[in-house]
N, C-alpha and C positions, 0 to 999 in steps of 0.2 A: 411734378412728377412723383413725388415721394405721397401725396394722397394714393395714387394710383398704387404706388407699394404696399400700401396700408393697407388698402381695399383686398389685394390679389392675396396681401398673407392672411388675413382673417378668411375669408373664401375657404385657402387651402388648407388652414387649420379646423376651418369647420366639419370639409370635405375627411382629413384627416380621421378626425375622431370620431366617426360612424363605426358601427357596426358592421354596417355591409360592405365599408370599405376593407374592414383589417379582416374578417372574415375571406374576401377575393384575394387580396395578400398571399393570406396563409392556402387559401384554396388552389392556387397557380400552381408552387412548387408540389404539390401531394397531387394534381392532375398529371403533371409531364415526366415525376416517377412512375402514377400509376401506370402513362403509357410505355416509358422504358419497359417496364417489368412485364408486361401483356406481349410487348413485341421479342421479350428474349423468352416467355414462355411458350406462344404462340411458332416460333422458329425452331422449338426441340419438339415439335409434335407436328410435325409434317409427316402426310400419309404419305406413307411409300408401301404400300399395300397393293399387290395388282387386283386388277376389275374387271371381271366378264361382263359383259353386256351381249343382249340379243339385236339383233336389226331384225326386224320384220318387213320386209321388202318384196312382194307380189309382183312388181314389176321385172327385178332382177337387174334393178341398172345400179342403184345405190350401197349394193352392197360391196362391190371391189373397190368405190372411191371410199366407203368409211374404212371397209380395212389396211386401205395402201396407207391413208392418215395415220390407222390407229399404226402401223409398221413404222413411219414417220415418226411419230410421237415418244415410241417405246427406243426408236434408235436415239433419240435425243435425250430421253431419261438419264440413260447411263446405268451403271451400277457400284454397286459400294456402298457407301455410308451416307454419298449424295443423291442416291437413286431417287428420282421421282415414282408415284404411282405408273405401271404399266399396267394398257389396256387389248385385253382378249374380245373381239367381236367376234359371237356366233349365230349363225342364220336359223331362223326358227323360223320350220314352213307348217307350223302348227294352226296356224291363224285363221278364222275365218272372217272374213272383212263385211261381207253381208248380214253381221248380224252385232248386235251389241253387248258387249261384255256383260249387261246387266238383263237385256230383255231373257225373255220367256223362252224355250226352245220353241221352233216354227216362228215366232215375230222376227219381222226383219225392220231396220232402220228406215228403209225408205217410207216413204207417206204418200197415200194414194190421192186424188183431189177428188 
């Protein structure tokens, strides 16, 4: 049994005095800092900024279910110092769907055969 000791402490002492061992060492405890300090940085910079957005909805079905959510959402925010970002949807009947934000005037999206 005592070979067997021998064996294991030479092994461990080998493993020991590497480089890449004391280098992981040292590298562990300056990883699980760096994540503390990103996660209490990351916690004081929360957007609590509110946000317009447009729905473009042609149909006219989609737009009272995103704004009952977005009313949902802004009641759950709250306000004060805990406030989440709250969100303003406005319907934008600007749109024209026939055609592609990038084509030509007159080209339309569709393809003839």
């Amino acid at each position: 049994m005592s070979r067997v000791f021998v064996v294991a402490r030479t092994e461990f002492l080998t493993l020991v005095k590497t480089k890449a061992f004391l280098i992981g060492i040292l590298m562990l405890p300056l990883m699980i800092g760096a994540s503390v300090v990103f996660q209490v940085f990351a916690a004081k910079h929360v957007d609590a900024d509110d946000h317009a957005f447009a729905v473009i909805d042609d149909t006219g079905v989609l737009y009272a279910t995103i704004a009952k959510a977005a009313e949902e959402h802004n009641k759950e925010a709250g306000s004060g110092s805990a406030q989440r970002c709250r969100c303003t949807p406005t319907a934008a009947r600007t749109w024209r769907s026939s055609r592609s934000p990038r084509a030509p005037r007159g080209a339309t999206t569709s393809r003839s055969s």
